[in-house]
C-alpha positions in Angstrom: 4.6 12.7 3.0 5.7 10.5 6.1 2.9 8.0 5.6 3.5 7.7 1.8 7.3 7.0 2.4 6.1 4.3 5.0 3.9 2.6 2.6 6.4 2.4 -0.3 9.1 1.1 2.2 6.1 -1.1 2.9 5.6 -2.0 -0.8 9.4 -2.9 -1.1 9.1 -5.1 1.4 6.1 -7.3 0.7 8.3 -7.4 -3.0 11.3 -8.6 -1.1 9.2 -11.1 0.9 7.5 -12.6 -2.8 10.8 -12.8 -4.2 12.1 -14.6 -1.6 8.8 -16.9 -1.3 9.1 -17.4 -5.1 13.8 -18.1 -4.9 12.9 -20.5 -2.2 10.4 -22.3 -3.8 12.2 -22.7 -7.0 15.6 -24.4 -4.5 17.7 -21.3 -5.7 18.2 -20.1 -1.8 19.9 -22.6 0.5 20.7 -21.9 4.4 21.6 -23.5 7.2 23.3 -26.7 8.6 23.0 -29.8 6.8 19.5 -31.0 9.3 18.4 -27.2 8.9 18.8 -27.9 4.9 17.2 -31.4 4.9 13.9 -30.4 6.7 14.0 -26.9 4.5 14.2 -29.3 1.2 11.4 -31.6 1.9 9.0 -28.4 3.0 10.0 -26.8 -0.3 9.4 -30.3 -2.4 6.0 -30.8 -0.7 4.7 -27.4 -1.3 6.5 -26.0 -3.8 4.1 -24.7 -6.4 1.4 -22.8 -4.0 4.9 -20.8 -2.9 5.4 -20.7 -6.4 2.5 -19.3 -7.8 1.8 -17.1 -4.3 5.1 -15.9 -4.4 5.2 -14.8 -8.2 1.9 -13.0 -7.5 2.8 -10.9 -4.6 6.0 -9.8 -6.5 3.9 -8.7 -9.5 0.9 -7.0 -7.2 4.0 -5.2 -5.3 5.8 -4.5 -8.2 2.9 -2.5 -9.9 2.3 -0.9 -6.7 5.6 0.4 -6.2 6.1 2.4 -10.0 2.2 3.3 -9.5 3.2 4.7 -6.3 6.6 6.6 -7.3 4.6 8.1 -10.3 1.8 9.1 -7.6 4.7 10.7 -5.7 6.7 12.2 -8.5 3.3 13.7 -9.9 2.7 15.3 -6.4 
C-alpha cells in the first residue's frame, strides 16, 4: 500500500511538472526580476512549441495514469 501511495504522489507530480511545462510555454507564468523575465521570455519564444506539445503530453499520460491508478486502488 506504501509503494502505491508513493507512485500516485509520483503521478501528481510528473502532472504538476507538464502543466507547468505546458503554462510556461504558452507565457501564462511569469517570475522573477525584470533580467530574470527577459532571459525566461526569449527561452520560452525560441522553444516554445516542443514545451508545448511535451508538456501537453505528459499531463495527458499522467492524467490517465492517475484515475487508472485510483480505480486500481479503489477496486483493491
Amino acid at each position: 500500500m506504501q509503494a502505491s501511495i508513493f507512485l500516485l504522489v509520483l503521478e501528481v507530480l510528473l502532472f504538476a511538472l507538464g502543466l507547468y511545462l505546458y503554462l510556461f510555454a504558452r507565457g501564462v507564468l511569469s517570475f522573477g526580476s525584470d533580467e530574470s523575465k527577459a532571459r525566461a521570455e526569449e527561452f520560452r519564444k525560441g522553444n516554445a512549441l516542443w514545451m508545448r506539445l511535451l508538456g501537453l503530453a505528459l499531463a495527458a499520460i499522467m492524467a490517465i495514469n492517475i484515475v487508472v491508478h485510483v480505480k486500481e486502488m479503489m477496486a483493491a
